[in-house]
C-alpha positions as CSV (number, residue, x, y, z in Angstrom):
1,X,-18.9,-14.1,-21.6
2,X,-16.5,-12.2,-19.0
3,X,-13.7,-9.8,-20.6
4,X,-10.3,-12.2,-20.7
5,X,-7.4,-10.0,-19.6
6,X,-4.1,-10.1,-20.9
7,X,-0.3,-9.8,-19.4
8,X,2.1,-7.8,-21.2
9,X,5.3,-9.0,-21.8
10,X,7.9,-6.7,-24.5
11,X,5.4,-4.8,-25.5
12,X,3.0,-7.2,-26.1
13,X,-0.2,-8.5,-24.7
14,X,-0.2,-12.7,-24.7
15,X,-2.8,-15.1,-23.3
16,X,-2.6,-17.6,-21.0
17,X,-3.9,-21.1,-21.3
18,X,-5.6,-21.1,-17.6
19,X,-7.6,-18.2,-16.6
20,X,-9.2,-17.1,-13.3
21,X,-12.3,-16.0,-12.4
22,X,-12.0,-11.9,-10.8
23,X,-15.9,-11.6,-9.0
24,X,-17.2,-8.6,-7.2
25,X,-16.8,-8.6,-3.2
26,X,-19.9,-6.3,-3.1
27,X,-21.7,-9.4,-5.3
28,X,-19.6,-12.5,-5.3
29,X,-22.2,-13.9,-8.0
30,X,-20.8,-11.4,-10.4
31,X,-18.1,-12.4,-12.5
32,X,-15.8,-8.9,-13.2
33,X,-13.2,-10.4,-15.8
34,X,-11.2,-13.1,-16.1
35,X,-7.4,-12.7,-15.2
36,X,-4.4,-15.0,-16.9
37,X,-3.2,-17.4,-15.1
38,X,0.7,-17.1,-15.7
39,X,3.7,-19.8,-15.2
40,X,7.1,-19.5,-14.6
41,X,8.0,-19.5,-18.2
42,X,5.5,-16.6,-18.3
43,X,7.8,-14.9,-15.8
44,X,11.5,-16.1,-17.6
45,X,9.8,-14.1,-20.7
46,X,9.0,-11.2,-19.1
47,X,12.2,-11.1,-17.4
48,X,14.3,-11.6,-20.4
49,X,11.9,-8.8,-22.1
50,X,12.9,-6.3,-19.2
51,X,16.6,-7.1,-19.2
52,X,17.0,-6.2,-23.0
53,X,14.9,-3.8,-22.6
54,X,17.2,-2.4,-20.1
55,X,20.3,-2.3,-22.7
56,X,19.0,0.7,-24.3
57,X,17.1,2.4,-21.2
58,X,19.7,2.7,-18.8
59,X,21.4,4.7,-21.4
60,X,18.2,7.0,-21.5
61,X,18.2,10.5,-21.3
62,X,17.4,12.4,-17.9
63,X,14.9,13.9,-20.3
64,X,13.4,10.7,-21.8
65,X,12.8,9.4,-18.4
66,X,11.3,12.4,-17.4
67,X,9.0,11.9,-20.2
68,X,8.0,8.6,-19.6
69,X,6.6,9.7,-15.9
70,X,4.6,12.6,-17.5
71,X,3.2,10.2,-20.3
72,X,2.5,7.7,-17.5
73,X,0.6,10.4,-15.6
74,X,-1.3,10.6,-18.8
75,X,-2.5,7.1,-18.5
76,X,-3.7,7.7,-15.1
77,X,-5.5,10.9,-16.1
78,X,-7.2,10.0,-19.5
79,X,-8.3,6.8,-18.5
80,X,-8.9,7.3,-15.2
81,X,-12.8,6.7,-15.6
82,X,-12.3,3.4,-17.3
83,X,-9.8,2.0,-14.5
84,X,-11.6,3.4,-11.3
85,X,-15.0,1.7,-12.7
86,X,-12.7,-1.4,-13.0
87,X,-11.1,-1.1,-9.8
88,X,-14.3,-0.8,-7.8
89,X,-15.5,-3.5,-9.5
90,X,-13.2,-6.0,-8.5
91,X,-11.5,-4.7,-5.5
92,X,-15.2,-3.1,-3.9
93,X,-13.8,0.2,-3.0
94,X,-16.7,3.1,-3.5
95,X,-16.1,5.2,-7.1
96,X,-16.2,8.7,-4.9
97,X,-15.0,10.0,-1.7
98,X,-11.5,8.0,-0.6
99,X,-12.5,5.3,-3.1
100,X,-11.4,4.3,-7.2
101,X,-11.4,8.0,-8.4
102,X,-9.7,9.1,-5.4
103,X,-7.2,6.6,-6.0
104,X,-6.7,7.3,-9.6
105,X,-6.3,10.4,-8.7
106,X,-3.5,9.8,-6.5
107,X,-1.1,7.6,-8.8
108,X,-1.8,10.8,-11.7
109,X,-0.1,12.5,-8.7
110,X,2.2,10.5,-7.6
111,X,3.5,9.5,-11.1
112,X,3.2,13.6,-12.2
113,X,5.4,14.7,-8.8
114,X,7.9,11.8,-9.4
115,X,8.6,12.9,-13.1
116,X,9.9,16.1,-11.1
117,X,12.7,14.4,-8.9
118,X,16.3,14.0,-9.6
119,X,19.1,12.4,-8.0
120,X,22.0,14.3,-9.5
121,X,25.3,14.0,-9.5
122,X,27.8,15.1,-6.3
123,X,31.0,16.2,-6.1
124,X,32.6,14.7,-3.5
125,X,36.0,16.0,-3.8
126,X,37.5,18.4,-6.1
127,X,40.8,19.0,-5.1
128,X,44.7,19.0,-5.8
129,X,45.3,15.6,-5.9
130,X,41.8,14.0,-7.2
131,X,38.5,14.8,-8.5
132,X,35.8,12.7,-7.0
133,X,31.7,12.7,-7.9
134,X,28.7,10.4,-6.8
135,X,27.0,9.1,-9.1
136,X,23.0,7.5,-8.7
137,X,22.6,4.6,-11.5
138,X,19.8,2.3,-12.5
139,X,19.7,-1.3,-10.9
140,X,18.6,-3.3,-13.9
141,X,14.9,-5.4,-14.0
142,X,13.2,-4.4,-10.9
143,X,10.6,-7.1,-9.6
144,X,7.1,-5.7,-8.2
145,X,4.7,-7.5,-6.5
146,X,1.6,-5.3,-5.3
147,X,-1.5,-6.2,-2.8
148,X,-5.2,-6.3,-3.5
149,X,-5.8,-2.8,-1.4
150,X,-5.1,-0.5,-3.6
151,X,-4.1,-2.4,-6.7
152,X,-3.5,1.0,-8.9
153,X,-1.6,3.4,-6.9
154,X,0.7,0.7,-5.2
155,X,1.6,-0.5,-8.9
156,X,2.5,3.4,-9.7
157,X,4.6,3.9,-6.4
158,X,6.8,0.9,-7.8
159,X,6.6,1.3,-11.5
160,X,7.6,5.1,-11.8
161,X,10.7,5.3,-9.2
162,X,12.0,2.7,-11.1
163,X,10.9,4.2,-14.9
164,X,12.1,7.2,-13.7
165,X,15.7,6.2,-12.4
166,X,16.3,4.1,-15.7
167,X,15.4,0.8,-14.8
168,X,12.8,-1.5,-16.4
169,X,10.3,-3.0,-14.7
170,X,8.2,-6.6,-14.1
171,X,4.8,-6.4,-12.0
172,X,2.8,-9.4,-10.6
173,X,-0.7,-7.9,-9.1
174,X,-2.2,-9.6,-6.4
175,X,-4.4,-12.7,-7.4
176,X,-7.0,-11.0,-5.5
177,X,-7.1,-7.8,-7.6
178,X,-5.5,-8.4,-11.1
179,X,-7.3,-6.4,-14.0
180,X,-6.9,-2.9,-12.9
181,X,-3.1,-3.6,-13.5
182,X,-3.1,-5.6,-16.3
183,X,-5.1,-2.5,-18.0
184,X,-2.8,-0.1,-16.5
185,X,0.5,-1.6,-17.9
186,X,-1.2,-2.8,-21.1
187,X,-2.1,1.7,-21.4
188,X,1.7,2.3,-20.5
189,X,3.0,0.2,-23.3
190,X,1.2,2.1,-25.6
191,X,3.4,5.3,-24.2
192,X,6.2,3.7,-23.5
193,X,9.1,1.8,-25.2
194,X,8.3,-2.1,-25.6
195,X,9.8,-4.1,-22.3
196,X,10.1,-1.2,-19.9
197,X,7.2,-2.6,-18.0
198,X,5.8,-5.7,-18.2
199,X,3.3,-7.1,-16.0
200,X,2.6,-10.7,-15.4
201,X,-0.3,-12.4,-13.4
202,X,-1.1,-15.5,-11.3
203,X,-1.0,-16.7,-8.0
204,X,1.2,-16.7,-5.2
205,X,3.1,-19.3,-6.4
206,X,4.1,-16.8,-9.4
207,X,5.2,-14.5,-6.7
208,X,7.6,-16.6,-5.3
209,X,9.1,-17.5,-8.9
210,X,9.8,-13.8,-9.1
211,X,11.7,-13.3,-5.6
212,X,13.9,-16.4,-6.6
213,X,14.1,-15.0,-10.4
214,X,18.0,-14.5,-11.2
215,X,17.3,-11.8,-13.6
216,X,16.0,-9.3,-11.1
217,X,17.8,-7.0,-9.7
218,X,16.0,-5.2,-7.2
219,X,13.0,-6.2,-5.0
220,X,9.8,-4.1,-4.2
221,X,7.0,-5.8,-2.2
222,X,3.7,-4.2,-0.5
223,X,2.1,-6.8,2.1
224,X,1.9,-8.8,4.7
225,X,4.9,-9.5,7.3
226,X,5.0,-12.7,6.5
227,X,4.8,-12.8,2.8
228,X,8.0,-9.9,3.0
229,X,9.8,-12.5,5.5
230,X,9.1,-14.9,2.4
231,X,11.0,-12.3,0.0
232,X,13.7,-10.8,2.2
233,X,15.1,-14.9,2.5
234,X,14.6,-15.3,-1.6
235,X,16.3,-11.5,-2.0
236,X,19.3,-13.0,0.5
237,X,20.3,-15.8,-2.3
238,X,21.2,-13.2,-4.8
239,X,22.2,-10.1,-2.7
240,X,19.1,-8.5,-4.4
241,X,18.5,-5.7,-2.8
242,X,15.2,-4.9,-1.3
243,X,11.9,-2.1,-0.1
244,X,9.7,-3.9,1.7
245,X,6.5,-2.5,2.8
246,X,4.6,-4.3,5.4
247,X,1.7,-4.4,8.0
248,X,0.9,-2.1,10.2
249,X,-0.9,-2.3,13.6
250,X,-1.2,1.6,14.4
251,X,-1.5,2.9,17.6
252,X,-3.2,6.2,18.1
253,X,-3.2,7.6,21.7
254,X,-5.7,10.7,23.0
255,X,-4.3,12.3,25.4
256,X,-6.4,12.9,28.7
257,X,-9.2,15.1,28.7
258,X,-9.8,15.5,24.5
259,X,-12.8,16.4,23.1
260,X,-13.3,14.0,20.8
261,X,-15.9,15.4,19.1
262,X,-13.6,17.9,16.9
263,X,-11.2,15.0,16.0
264,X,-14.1,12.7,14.8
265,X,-13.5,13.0,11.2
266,X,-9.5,12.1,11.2
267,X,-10.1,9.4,13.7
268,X,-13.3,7.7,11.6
269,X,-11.7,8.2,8.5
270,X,-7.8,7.6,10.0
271,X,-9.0,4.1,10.8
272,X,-12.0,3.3,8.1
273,X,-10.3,4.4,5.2
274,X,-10.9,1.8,2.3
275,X,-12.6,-0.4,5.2
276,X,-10.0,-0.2,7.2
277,X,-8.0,-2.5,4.2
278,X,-4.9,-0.2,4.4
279,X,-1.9,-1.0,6.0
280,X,-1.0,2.5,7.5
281,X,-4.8,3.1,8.7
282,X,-5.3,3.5,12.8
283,X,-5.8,-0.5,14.2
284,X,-5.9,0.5,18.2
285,X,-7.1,3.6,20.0
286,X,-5.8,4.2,23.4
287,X,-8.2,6.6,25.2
288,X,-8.4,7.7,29.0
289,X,-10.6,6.2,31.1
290,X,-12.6,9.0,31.7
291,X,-13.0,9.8,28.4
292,X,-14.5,6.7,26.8
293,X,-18.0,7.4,27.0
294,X,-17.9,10.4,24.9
295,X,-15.2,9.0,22.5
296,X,-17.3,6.0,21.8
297,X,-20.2,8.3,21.5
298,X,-18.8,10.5,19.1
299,X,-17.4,7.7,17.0
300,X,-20.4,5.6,16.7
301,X,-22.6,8.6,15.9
302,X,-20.5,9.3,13.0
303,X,-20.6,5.4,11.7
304,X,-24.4,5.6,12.0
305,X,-24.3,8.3,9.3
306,X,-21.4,6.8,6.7
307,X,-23.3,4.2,3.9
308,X,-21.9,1.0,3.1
309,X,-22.4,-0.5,-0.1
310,X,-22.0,-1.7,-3.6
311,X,-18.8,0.8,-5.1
312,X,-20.7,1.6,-7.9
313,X,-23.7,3.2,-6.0
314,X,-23.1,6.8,-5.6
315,X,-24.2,6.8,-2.2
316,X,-21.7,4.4,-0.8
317,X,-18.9,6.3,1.1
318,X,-17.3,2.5,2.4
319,X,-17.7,-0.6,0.9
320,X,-16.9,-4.5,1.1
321,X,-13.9,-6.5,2.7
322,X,-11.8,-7.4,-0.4
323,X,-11.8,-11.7,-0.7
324,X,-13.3,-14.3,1.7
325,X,-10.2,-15.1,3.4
326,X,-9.8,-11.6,4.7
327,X,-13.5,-11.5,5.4
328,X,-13.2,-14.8,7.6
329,X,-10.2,-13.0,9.6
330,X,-12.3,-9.9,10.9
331,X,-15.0,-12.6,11.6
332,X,-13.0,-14.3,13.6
333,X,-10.7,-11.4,15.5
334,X,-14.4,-9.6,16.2
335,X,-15.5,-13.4,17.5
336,X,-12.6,-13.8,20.3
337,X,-12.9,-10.2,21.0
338,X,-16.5,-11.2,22.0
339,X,-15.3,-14.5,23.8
340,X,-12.7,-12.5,25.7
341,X,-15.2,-9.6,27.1
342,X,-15.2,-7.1,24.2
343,X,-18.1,-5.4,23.4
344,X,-19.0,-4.1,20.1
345,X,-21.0,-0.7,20.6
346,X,-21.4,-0.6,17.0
347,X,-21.7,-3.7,14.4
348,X,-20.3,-6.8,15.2
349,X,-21.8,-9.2,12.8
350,X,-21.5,-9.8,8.8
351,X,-24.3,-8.5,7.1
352,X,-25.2,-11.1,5.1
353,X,-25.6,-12.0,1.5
354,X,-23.6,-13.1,-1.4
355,X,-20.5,-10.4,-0.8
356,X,-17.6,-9.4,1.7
357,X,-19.4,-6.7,3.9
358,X,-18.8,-6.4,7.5
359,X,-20.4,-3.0,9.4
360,X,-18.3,-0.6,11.2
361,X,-17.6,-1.9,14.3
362,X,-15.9,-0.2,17.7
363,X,-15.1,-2.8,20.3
364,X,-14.7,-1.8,23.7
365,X,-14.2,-3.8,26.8
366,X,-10.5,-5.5,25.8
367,X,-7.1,-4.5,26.4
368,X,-3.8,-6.0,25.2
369,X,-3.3,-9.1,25.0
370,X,-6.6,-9.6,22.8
371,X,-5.8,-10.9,19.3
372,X,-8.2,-7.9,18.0
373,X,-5.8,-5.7,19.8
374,X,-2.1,-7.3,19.4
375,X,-2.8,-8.4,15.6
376,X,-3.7,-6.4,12.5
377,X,-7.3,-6.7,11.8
378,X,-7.4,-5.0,7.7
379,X,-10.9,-4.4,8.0
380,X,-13.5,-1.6,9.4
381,X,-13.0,-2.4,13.1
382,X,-11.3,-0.5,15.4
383,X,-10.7,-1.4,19.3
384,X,-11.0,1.5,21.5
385,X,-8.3,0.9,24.7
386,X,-8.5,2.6,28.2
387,X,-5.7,3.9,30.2
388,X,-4.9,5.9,33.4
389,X,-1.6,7.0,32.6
390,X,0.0,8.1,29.2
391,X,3.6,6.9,29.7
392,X,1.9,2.9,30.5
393,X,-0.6,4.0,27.0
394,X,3.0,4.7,25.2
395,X,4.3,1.8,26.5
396,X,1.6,-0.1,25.1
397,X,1.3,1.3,22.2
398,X,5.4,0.7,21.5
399,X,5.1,-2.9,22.5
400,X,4.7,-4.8,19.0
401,X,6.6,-5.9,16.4
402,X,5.0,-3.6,14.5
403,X,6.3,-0.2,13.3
404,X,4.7,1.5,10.5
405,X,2.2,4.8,12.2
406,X,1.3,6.0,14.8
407,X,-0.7,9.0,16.2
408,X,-1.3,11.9,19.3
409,X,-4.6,13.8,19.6
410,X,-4.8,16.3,21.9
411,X,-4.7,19.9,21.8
412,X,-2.2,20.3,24.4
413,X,1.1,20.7,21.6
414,X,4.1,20.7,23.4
415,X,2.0,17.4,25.3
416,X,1.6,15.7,22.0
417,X,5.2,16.7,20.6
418,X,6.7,14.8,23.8
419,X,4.3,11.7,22.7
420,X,5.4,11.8,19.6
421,X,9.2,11.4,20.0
422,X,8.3,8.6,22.3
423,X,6.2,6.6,20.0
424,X,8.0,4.4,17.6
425,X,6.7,4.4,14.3
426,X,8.1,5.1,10.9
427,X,5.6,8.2,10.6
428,X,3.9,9.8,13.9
429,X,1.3,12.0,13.2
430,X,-0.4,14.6,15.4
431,X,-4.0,15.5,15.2
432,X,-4.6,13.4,11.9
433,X,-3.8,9.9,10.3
434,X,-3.0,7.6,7.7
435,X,-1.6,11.0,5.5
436,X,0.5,10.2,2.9
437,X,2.3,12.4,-0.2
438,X,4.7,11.9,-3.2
439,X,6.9,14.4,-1.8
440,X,7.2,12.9,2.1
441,X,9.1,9.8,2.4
442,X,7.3,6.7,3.8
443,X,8.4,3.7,5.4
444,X,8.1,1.4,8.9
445,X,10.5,0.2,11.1
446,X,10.5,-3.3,13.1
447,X,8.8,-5.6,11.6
448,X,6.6,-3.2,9.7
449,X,9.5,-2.8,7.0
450,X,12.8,-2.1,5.4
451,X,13.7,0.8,3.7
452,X,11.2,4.0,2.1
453,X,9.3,5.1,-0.6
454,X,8.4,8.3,-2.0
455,X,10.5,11.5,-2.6
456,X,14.3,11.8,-3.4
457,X,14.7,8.9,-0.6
458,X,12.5,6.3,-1.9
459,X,13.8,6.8,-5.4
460,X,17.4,7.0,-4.4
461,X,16.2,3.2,-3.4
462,X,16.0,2.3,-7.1
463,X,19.9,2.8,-7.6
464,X,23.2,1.9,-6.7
465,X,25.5,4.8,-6.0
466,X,28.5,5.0,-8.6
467,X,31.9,7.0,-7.3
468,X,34.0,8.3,-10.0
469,X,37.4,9.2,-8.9
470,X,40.2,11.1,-11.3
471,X,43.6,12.0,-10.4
472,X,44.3,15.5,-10.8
């Protein structure tokens, strides 16, 4: 019999009466667990749990919160082995390399550097006639819904900010990729007072019964445009204020006459990074003409020597698509790419069996104007894009609706520095991709997102600022 997860709600871990069945994308025959199916009165109960919870934690010490971060960071650290094993299991992603440890690894981090960040008081004024300060203060019940990409470390980059800035918290994982979660906040609860987080599970349905919850106070969503169109209207109702985290269809241009061949690690990795299932990964490559031969040579070279397969095989350094719908969309872009002239020097076709695995696959021969090139594939394809002449390969790469990175490779630097400023992206990187850290604020523009996470920015997001103003 499959391991029955639980939710947390106050503290405690309750059942459900419907369950659903969590199998492994690298096996679909292989039932991982079972996750509770939650209702709306599910939801109301968490809610309520967080809001009285909140009473007493607002109140909280800079110090207790402080505390809390560290003790989460413990979670992440002394059972990273347990969750990583877990999260490879039902999201596919390898153990090792960029995989479940590496991503265990990260939310210790990211939890551990957010424990160190403060938004302290200002004075504003301090004069005469009045004395005026700034003040940064908690929300209330902060709502978290989290995608099936990388299930753990998403959940920390919402749970923490708002832990740390004295709010409590109420997560819904993605249907997709439930367990890892529920075990995470069911480990928290044992460090943390009862109702600071609570974590609830179910479909997408539940989701929405969260945006349009009246009890929550702030809004943090990771995922698709659409979906975040979905929460921005349900956050408008209430004035609840919002981070929203969307797609991404990254551009990356090389600039004329690169050598590929020392940049072939940042661009593999910059676009196949967790199969390409990650929203900030490279989607389009915009090469010279003259250079495509040796790009594509380069690039195809270093697929032929990357392993695919099951997570929990210590040889796999990539593994599956996450669920069958996401499977049936690289299908299908890679398809019309085919239909429309594109030519896939690498892969192109599933590789069969019971699971969610689709090869590394470079397409060459399309241009914009190709869905594989104007939409957001989330998988291990990449199209590589010619151009004569880099302003119309900026252009290009600027016209979308999308916003979240971009990239310049090149090893001319003042070239590449005039690229950048002309790209628009949230985060333009030079030489490398798809870099993130705790201490760098993140965050697209466009369509791609509203508002950033990470550092004193993205935790400021978690508050309301407070001006106290005293005659003199």
């Amino acid at each position: 019999m499959s391991n029955k997860y639980e939710m947390t709600i106050g503290g405690q871990t309750l059942a459900a009466d419907d369950y659903s069945e969590i199998r492994n994308p690298a096996n679909t025959e292989e039932v991982v667990g079972q996750a509770p199916v939650g209702t709306a009165a599910h939801l109301s109960q968490a809610v309520d749990a967080a809001s009285t919870a909140f009473q007493s934690w607002k109140n909280s010490s800079d110090q207790d919160r402080i505390d809390a971060c560290n003790a989460i960071t413990k979670v992440c650290a002394d059972n990273a082995e347990e969750l990583a094993a877990l999260l490879t299991r039902e999201q596919g992603k390898p153990l090792g390399g960029m995989g479940s440890q590496f991503e265990m690894g990260g939310s210790a981090a990211w939890a551990g550097h957010t424990a160190t960040l403060s938004l302290p008081e200002k004075t504003i004024e301090d004069s005469d006639e009045r004395h005026v300060v700034q003040q940064r203060v908690p929300l209330g019940v902060v709502g978290s819904i989290t995608p099936w990409n990388w299930p753990v470390m998403i959940a920390i980059w919402h749970i923490v900010p708002g832990v740390r800035t004295g709010n409590t918290v109420v997560i819904k994982p993605s249907p997709f990729t439930p367990l890892s979660t529920l075990r995470l906040v069911e480990l928290i609860n044992e460090a943390l007072p009862a109702g600071v987080v609570n974590a609830v599970s179910g479909g997408d349905e539940l989701g929405a019964e969260l945006t349009n919850h009246p009890g929550i106070d702030k809004l943090v969503f990771t995922g698709s445009i659409a979906t975040g169109r979905k929460v921005m209207a349900s956050a408008a109702a209430g004035i609840t204020p919002v981070t929203l985290e969307l797609g991404g269809n990254d551009p990356g241009i090389m600039l004329p006459g690169t050598d590929p061949a020392p940049f072939v690690e940042g661009l593999f990795f910059g676009s196949m990074i967790n199969s390409g299932q990650t929203c900030g990964a490279l989607k389009r490559l915009y090469v010279h003409e003259e250079d495509l031969d040796a790009t594509v040579e380069v690039l195809s070279g270093m697929a032929a020597n990357i392993p695919m397969g099951d997570g929990m095989d210590e040889g796999s350094i990539l593994g599956p698509l996450q669920n069958e719908r996401q499977f049936k969309r690289v299908v299908e872009l890679v398809e019309d790419a085919k239909a429309n002239g594109g030519t896939c020097v690498t892969g192109g076709e599933p590789m069969g069996g019971p699971n969610y695995f689709y090869p590394v696959t470079f397409v060459t021969g399309i241009s914009d104007g190709t869905r594989l090139v104007d939409e957001e594939q989330f998988g291990p394809v990449l199209p590589i894009i010619t151009y004569t002449d880099v302003d119309d390969a900026i252009a290009r790469a600027n016209g979308t609706d999308f916003g979240l990175d971009a990239s310049v490779w090149g090893n001319d630097v003042d070239e590449c520095a005039r690229v950048a400023a002309q790209l628009e992206a949230g985060t333009v990187y030079i030489n490398k991709h798809a870099e993130i850290a705790p201490h760098v604020p993140f965050g697209g523009i466009k369509c791609s997102g509203l508002g950033v996470e990470f550092a004193e920015e993205g935790l400021a997001a978690y508050t309301s600022i407070k001006i106290i103003n005293k005659a003199a």
